[in-house]
BASE-555016 format. One record per residue: residue number from 1; chain; z, y, x of N, C-alpha, C, O in turn. Coordinates in steps of 0.1 Angstrom, whole numbers. Example, Ala and Ser with C-alpha at 12.3 -4.5 7.8 and 13.67 -1.06 7.14 Angstrom:
REM residues 2
num|cadena|n.z|n.y|n.x|ca.z|ca.y|ca.x|c.z|c.y|c.x|o.z|o.y|o.x
1|A|78|-57|132|78|-45|123|78|-33|132|85|-33|142
2|A|71|-22|128|71|-11|137|79|0|129|80|11|134
REM end
This chain:
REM residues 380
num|cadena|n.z|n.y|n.x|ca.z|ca.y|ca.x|c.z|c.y|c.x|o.z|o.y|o.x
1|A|0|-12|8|0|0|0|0|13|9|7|14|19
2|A|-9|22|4|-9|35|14|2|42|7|2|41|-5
3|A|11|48|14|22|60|13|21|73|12|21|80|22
4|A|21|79|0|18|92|4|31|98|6|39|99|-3
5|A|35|104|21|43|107|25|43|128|17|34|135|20
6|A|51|131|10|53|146|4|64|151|3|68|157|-7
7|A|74|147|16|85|158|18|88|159|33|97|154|39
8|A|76|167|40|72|175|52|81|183|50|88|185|60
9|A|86|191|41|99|204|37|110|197|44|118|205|48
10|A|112|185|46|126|176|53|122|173|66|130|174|75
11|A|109|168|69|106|163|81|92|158|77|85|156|67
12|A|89|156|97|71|157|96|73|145|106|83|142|113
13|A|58|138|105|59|127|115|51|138|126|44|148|126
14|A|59|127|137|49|136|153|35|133|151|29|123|146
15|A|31|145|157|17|146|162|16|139|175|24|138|184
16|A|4|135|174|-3|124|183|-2|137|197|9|134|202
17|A|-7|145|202|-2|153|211|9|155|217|10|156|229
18|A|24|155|204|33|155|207|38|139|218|43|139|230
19|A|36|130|210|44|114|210|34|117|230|39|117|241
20|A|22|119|228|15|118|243|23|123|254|26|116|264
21|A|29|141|253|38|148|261|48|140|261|53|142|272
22|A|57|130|251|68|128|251|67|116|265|74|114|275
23|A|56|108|260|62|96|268|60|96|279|59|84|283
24|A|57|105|288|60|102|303|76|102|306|83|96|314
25|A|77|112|298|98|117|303|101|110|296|111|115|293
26|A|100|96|287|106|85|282|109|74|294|119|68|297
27|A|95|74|299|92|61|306|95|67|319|106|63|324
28|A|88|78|328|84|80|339|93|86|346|96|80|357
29|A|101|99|344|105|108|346|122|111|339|126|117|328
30|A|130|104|351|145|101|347|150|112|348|157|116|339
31|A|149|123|360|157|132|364|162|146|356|156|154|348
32|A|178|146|361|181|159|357|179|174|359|183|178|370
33|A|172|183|349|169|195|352|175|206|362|170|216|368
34|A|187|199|362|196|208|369|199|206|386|205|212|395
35|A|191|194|387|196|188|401|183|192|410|173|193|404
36|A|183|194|426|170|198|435|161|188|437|149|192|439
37|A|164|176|437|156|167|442|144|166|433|141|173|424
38|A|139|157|439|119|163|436|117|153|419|106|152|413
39|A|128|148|417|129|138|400|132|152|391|124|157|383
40|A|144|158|394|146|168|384|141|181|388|143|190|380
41|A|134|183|400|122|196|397|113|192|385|112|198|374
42|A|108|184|387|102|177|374|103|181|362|96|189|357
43|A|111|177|357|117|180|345|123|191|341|124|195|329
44|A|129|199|352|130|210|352|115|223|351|116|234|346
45|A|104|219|355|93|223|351|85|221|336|77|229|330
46|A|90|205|330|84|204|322|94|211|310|90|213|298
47|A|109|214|315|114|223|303|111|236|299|108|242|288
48|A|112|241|312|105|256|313|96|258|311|96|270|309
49|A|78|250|307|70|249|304|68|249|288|60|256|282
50|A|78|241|283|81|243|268|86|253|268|77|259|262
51|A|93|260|271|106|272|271|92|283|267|93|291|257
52|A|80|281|277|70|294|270|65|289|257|68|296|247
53|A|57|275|257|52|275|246|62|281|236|63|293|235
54|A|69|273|229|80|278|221|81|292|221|82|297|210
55|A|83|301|232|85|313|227|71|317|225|71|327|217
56|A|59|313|228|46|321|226|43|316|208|39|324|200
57|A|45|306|204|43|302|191|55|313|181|54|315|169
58|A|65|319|188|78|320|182|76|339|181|81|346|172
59|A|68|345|194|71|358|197|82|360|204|90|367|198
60|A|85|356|214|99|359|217|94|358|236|83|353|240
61|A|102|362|242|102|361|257|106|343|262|112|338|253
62|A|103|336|270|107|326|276|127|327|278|134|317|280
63|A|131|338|276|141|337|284|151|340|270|163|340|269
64|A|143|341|263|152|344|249|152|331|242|159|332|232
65|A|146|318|245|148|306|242|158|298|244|157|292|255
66|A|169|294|236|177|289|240|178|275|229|180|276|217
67|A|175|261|239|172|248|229|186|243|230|195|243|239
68|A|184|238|214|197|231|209|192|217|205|181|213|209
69|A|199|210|199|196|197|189|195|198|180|195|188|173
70|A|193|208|176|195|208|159|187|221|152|183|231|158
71|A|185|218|141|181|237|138|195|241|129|198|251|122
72|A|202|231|132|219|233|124|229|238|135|239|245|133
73|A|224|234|145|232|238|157|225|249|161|233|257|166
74|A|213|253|162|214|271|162|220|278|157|226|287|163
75|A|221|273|142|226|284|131|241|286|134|248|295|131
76|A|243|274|139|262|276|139|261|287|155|268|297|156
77|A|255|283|161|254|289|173|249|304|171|249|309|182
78|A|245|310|164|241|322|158|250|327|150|252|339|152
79|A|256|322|142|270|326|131|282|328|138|287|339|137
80|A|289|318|146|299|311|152|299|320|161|309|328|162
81|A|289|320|169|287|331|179|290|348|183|294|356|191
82|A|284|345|169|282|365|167|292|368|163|297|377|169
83|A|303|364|150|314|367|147|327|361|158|338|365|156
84|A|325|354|166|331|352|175|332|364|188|342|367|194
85|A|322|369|188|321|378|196|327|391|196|330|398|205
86|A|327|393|182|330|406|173|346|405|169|350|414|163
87|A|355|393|173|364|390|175|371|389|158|382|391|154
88|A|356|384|151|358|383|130|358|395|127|359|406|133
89|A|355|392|115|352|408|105|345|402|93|349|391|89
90|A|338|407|90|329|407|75|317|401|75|310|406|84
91|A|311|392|66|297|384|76|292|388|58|300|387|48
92|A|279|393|56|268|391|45|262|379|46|264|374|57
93|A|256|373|40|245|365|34|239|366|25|235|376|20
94|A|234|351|20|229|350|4|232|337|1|235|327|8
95|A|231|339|-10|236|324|-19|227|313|-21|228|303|-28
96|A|217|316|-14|206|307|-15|199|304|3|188|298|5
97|A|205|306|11|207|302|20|206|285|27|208|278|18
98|A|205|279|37|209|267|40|220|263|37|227|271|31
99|A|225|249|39|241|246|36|244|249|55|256|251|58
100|A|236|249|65|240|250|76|245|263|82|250|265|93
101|A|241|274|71|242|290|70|256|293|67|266|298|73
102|A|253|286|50|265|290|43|278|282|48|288|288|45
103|A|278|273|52|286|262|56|293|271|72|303|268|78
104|A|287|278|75|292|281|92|294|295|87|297|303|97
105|A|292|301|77|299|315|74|307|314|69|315|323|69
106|A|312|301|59|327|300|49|335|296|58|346|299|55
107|A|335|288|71|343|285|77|342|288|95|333|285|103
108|A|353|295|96|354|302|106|352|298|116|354|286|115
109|A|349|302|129|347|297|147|361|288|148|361|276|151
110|A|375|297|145|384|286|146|394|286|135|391|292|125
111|A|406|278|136|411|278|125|417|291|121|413|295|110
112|A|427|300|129|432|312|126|425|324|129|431|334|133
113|A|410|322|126|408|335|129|403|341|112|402|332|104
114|A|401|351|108|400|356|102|387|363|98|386|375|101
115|A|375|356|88|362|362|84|361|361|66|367|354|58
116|A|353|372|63|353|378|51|341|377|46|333|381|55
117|A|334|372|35|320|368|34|321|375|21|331|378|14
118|A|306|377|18|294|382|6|285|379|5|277|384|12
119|A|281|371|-5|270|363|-7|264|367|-17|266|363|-28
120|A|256|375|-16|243|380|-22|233|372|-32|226|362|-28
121|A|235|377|-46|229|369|-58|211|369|-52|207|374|-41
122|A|204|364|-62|190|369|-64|189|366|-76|196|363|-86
123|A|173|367|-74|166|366|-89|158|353|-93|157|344|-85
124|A|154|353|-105|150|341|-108|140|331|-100|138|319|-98
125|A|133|343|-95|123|332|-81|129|330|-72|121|326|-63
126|A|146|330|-68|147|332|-54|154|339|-43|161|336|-34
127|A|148|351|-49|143|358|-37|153|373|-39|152|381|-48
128|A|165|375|-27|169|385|-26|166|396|-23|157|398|-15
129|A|174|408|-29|167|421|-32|174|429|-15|185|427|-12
130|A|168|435|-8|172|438|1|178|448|3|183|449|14
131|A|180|459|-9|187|469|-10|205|463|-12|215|467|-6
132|A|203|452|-22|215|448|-24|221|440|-10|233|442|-6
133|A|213|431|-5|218|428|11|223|441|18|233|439|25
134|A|219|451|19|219|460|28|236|469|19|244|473|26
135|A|237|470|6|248|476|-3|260|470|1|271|476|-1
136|A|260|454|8|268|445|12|276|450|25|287|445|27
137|A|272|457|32|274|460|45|285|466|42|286|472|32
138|A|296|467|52|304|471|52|307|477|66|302|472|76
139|A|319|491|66|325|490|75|328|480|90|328|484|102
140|A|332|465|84|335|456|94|327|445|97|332|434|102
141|A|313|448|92|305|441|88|302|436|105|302|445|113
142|A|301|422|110|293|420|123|284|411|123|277|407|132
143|A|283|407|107|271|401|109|265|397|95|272|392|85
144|A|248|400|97|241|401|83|233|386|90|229|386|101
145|A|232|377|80|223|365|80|219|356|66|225|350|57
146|A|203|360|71|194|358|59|182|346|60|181|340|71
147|A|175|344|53|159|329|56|147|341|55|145|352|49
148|A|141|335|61|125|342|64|122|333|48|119|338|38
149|A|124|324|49|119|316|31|128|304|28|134|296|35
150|A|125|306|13|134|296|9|133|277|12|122|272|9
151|A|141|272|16|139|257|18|131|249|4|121|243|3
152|A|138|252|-1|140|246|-12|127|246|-23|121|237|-28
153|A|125|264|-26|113|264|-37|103|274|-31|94|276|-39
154|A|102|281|-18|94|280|-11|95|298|-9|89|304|0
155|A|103|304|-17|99|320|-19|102|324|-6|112|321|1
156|A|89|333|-3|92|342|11|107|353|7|112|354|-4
157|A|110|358|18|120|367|20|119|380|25|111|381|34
158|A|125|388|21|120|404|22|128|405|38|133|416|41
159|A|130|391|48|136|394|58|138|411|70|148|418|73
160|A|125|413|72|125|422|80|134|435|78|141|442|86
161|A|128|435|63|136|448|57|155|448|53|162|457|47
162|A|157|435|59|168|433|58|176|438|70|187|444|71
163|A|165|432|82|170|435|97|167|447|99|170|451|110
164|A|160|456|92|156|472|92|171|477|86|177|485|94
165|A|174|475|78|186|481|74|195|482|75|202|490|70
166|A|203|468|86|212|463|97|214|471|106|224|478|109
167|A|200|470|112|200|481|123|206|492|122|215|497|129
168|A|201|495|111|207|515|111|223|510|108|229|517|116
169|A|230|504|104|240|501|110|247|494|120|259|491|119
170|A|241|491|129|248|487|139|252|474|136|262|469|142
171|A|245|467|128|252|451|127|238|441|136|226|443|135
172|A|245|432|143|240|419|144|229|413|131|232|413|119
173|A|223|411|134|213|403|123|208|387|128|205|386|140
174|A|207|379|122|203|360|123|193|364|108|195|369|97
175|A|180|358|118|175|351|106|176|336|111|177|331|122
176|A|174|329|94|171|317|96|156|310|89|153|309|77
177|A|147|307|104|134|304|101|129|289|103|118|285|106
178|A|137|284|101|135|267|102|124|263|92|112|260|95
179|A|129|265|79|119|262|68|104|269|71|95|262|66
180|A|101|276|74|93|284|77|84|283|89|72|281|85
181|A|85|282|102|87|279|116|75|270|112|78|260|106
182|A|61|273|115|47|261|116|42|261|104|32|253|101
183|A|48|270|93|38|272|81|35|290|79|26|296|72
184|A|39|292|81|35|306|86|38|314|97|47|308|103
185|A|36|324|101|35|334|111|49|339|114|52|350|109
186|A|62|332|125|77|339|130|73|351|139|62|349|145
187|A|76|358|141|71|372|152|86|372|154|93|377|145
188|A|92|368|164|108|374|164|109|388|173|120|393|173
189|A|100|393|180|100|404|188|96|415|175|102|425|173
190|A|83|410|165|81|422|149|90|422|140|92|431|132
191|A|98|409|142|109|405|130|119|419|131|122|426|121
192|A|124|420|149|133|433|149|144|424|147|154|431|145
193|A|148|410|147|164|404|149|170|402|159|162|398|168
194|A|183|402|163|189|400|170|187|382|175|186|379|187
195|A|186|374|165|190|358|164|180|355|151|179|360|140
196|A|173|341|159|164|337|152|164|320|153|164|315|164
197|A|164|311|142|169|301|145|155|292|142|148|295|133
198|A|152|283|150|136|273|145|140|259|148|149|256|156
199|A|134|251|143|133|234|153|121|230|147|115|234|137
200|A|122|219|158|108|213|155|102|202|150|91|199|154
201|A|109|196|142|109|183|134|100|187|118|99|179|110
202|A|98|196|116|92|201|107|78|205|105|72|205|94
203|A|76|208|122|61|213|123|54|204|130|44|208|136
204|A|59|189|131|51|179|142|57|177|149|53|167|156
205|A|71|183|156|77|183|166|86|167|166|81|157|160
206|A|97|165|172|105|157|172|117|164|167|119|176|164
207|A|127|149|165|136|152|161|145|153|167|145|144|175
208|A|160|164|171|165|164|183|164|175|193|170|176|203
209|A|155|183|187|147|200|196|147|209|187|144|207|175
210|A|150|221|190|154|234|178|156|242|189|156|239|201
211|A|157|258|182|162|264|192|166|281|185|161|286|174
212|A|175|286|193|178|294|192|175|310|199|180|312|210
213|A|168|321|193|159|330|202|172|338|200|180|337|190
214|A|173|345|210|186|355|214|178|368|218|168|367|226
215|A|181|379|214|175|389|222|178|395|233|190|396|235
216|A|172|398|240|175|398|253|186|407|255|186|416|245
217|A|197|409|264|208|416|267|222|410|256|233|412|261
218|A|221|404|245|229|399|236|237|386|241|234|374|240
219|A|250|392|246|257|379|251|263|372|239|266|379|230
220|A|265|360|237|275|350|226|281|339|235|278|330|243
221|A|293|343|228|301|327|233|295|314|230|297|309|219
222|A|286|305|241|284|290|236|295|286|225|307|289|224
223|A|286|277|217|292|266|206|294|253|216|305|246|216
224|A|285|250|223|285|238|232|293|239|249|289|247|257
225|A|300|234|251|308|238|263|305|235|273|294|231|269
226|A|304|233|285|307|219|294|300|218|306|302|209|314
227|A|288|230|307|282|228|311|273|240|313|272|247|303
228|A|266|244|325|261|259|325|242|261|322|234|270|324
229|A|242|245|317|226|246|311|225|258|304|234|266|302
230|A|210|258|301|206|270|288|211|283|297|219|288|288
231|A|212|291|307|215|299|315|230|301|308|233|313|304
232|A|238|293|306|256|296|304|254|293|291|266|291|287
233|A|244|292|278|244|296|267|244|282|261|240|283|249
234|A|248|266|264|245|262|255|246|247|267|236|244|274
235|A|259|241|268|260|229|279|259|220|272|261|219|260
236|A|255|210|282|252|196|279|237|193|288|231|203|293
237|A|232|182|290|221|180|300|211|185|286|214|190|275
238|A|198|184|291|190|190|282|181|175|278|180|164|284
239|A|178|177|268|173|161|262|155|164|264|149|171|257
240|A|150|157|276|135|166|282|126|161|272|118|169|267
241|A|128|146|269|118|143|262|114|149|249|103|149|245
242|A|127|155|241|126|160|225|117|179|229|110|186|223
243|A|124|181|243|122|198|246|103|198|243|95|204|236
244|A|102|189|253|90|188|257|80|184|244|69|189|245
245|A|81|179|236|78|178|227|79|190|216|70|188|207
246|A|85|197|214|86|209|210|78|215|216|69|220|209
247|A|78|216|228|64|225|235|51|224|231|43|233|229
248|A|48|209|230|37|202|230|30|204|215|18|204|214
249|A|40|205|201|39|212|192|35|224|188|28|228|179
250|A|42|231|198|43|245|197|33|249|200|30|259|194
251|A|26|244|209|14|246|215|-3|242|207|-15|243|209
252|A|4|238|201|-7|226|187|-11|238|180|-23|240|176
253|A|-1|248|177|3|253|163|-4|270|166|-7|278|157
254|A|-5|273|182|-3|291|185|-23|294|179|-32|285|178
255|A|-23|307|175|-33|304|173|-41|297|159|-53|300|158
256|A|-33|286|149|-40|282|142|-30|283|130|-34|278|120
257|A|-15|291|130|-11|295|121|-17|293|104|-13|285|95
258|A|-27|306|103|-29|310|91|-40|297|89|-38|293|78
259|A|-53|286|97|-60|281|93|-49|267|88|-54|257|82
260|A|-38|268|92|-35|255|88|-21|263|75|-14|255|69
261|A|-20|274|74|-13|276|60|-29|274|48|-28|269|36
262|A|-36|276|50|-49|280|44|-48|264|38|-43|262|27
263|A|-53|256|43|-47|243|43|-41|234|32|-43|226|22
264|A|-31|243|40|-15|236|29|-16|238|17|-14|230|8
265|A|-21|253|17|-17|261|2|-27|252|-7|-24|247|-18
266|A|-43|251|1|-52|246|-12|-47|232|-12|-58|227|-18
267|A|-39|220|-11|-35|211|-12|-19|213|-20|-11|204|-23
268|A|-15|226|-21|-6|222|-29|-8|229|-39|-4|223|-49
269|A|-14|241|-42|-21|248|-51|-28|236|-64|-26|236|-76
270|A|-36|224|-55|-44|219|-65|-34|207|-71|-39|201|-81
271|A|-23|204|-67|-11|200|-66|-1|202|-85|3|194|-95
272|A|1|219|-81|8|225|-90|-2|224|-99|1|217|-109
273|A|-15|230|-100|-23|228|-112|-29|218|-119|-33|218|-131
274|A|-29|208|-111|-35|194|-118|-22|189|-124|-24|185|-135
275|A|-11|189|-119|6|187|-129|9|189|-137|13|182|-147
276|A|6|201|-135|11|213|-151|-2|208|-158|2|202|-169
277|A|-14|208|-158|-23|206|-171|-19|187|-173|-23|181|-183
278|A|-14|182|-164|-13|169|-173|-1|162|-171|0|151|-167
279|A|12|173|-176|24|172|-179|25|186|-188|22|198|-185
280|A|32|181|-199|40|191|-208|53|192|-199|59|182|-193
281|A|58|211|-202|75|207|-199|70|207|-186|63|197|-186
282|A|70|212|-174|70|213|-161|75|227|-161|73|231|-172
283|A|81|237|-154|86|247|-150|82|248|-132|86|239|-124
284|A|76|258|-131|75|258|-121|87|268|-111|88|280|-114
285|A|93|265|-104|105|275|-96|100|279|-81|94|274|-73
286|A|106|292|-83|101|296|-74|88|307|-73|81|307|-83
287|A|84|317|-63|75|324|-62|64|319|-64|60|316|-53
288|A|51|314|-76|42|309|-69|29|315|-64|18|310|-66
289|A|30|326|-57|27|337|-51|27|335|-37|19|330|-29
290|A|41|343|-34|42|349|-20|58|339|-19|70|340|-23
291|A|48|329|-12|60|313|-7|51|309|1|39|312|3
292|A|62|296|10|57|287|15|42|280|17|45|270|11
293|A|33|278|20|18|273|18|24|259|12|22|256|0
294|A|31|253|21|32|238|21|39|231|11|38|219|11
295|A|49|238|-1|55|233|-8|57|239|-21|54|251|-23
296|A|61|229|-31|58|234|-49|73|223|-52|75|211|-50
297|A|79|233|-57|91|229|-65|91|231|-81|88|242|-86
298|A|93|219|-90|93|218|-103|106|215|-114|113|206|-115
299|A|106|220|-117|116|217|-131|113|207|-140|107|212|-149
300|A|115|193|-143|106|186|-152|115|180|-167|121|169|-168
301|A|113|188|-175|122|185|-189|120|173|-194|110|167|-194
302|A|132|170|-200|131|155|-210|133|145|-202|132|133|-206
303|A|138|147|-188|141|134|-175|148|141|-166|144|152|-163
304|A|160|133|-158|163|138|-144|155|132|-135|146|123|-135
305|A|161|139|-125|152|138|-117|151|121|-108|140|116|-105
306|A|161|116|-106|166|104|-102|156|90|-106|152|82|-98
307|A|153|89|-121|142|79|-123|130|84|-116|123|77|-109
308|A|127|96|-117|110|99|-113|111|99|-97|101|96|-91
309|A|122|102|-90|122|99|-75|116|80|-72|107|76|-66
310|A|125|75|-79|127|60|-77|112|57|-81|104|54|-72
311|A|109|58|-90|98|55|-96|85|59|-92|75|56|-98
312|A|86|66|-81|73|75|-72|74|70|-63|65|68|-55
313|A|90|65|-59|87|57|-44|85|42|-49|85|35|-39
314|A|83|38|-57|79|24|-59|63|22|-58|56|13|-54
315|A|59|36|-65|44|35|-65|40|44|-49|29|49|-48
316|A|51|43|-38|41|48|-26|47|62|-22|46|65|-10
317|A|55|72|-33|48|83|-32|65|91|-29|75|90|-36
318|A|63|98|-18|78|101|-13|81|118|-17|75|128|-12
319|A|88|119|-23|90|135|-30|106|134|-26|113|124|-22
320|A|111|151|-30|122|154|-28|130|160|-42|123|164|-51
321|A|142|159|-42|148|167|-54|159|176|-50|165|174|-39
322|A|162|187|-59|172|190|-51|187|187|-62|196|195|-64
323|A|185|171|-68|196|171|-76|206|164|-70|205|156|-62
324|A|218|169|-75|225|154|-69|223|144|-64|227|141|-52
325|A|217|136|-72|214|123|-70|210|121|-54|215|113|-46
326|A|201|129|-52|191|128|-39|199|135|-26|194|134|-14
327|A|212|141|-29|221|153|-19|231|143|-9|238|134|-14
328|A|230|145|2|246|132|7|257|144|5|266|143|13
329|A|257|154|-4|268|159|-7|270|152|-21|281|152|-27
330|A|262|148|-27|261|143|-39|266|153|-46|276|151|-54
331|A|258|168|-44|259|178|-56|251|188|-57|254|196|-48
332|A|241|191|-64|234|196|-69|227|207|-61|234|217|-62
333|A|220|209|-56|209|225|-51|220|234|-55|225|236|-66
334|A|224|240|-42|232|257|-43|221|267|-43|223|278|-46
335|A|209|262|-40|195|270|-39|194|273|-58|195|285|-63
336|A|193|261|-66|181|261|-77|202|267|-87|203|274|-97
337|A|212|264|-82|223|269|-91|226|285|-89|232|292|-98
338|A|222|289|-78|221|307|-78|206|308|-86|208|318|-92
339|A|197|304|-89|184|307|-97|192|305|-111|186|310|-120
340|A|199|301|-113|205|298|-129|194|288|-131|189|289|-142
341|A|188|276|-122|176|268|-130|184|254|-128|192|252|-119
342|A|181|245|-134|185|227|-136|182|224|-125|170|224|-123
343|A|191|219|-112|189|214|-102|187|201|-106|178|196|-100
344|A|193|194|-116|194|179|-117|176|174|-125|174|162|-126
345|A|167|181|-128|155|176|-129|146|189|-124|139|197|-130
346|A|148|185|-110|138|197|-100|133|183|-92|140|173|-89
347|A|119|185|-89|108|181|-82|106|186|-70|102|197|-73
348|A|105|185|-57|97|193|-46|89|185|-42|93|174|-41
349|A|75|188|-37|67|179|-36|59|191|-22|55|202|-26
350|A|59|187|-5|56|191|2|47|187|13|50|176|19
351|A|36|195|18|26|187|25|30|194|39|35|205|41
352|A|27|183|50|24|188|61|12|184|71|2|180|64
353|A|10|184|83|-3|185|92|-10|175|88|-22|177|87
354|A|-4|161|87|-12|152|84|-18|148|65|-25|139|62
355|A|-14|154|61|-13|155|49|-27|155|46|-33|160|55
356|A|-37|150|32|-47|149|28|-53|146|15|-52|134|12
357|A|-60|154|6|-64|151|-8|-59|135|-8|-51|135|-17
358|A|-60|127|-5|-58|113|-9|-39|113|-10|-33|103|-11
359|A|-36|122|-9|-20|121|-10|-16|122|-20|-10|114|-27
360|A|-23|137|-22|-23|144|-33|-26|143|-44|-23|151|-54
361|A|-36|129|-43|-46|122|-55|-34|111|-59|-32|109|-71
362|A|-26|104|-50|-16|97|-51|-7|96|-60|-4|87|-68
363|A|-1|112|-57|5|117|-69|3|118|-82|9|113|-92
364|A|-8|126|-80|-10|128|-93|-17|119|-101|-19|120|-113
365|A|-21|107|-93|-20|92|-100|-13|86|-111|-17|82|-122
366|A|-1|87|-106|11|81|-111|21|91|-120|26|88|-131
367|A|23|105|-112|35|109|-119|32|112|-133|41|110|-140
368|A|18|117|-141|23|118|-150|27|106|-167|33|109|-177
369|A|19|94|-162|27|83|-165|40|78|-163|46|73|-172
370|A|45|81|-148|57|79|-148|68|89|-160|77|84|-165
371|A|65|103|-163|69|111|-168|70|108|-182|80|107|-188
372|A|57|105|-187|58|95|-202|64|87|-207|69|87|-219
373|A|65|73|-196|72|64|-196|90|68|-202|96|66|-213
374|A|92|74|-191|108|79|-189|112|87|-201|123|87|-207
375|A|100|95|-204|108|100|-220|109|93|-229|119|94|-237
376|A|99|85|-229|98|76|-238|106|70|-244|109|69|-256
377|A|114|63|-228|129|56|-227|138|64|-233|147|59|-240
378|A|138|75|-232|148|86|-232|150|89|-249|161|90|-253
379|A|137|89|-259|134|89|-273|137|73|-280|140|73|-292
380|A|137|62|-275|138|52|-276|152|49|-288|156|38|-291
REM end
């Protein structure tokens, strides 16, 4: 049975360029970056080599690169950091944020220190208003952090204009561009933020490589200890084979930005419209405008979401929800519950590089039978 794999929004398989760069530092190339001998010059070149790509795909200087394991371990490393530095105060957000965002702003760098949060409503697509981010600010404000786009149902973010109005106060700004990062255009030098968070499991990369862009002169206390990798910013040996592969991605991607959102969008565009004309009761959430190329989030009435997951992966076909059922918190989208919309029968259905009308024919094979069926049961 062919699989149509359609939750790229969670993770992407590697590109064949990628897995190529990877496996010489799997097999060939043991040495540590940090050490002189002619094994870890090696590796030490092929980090630093990613260190550009990554920043040339990202906008950022080589030296403003700082790789983590995670695109969860930037963000803490951006949050943790900045309010750490600032010795606590008052941190903005939004309510529609990652759980790696909101999760490292409700709970503090350590136990007794003292941080104060505001989490910023929006509106029904989404998408926060930037005056009201900016109304948030406060006197003790040290740190505003926001998404270039939503995870979840795809709405872009009025980011910039967020870090425009930070500025004029003197606050620290994080965006968080993970979701984003290989489906449209990051500029972190036009963005104007202080902290910019990406990884690369999303855009073809591996799993295990992320990184954190710092602007230059911006010191933060490491999250990671132990060790004076990452120029002091981030210990531990460096994992070459995942780095390198991030490079090798990154390098896939400079350059072909907008031909591969172009892409996405007409494969999910024809996606959303072939659905909705042959399903009643579909809601579409989200911008479907000015979002994500690669992804289409649904509302589907008369069923949760739970049978039609199961029931799509029996017939092949791999989608996301953001209901409980599908959460290892086992509770519902904080994304689709600030929209005031039913997390428990939401749809996301997302394409990535390898992705191809025959996926998308997949789908729309099945689901809206599957959808029949289940009401059916449901009227029974």
């Amino acid at each position: 049975m062919h699989r149509a794999y359609l939750d790229h929004a969670s993770s992407s398989p590697l590109r064949p360029a990628v897995i190529d760069a990877m496996l010489p530092y799997l097999h060939d190339h043991p040495g540590d970056p940090g050490r002189l001998h002619a094994e870890g010059r090696t590796t030490r070149v092929a980090v630093e080599d990613a260190r550009e790509r990554v920043a040339a795909l990202f906008g950022g200087r080589p030296r403003e690169v700082v790789f983590t394991a995670s695109g969860t371990e930037a963000v803490n490393t951006a949050v943790w950091g900045a309010t750490a530095r600032a010795g606590g105060g008052h941190v903005v957000t939004t309510a529609v944020e990652h759980s790696a965002v909101l999760d490292s702003c409700r709970r503090p760098w350590r136990p007794d220190a003292k941080v104060d949060i505001t989490e910023v409503g929006v509106d029904r697509l989404g998408r926060f208003d930037p005056d009201e981010v900016a109304a948030a600010i406060r006197p003790d404000t040290v740190l505003v952090s926001v998404q270039l786009a939503n995870h979840e149902v795809g709405t872009r973010q009025p980011a910039a204009a967020v870090v425009a109005r930070a500025r004029e106060h003197g606050v620290t700004t994080h965006v968080d561009a993970c979701a984003a990062a290989g489906h449209v255009g990051v500029d972190f030098a036009a963005l104007g933020a202080d902290l910019c968070s990406v990884t690369a499991h999303k855009l073809g990369g591996p799993k295990g490589a992320a990184a954190l862009l710092v602007r230059r002169g911006l010191r933060l206390p490491p999250l990671v200890v132990g060790g004076a990798q990452e120029r002091a910013r981030r210990g531990g040996i460096e994992n070459v084979p995942a780095i390198v592969g991030f490079g090798a991605a990154a390098a896939e991607l400079v350059g072909r930005i907008e031909q591969e959102a172009e892409r996405e969008r007409a494969l999910t565009d024809r996606l959303a419209r072939d659905a909705t004309a042959a399903v009643t009761g579909l809601d579409r959430f989200g911008d479907p405008d000015d979002r994500l190329p690669h992804l289409v989030c649904f509302g589907v009435s008369g069923v949760e979401a739970e049978p039609i997951l199961l029931a799509l992966d029996q017939h092949g076909v791999a989608v996301h929800s953001g209901s409980s059922c599908s959460s290892e918190a086992l509770e519902p989208s904080p994304v689709l519950a600030a929209m005031d919309v039913d997390a428990e029968h939401s749809l996301r259905a997302s394409v990535g590089w390898p992705s191809t009308d025959a996926d998308v024919d997949a789908f729309l094979a099945v689901f809206p039978g599957i959808v029949e069926r289940l009401r059916g049961l449901r009227q029974a």
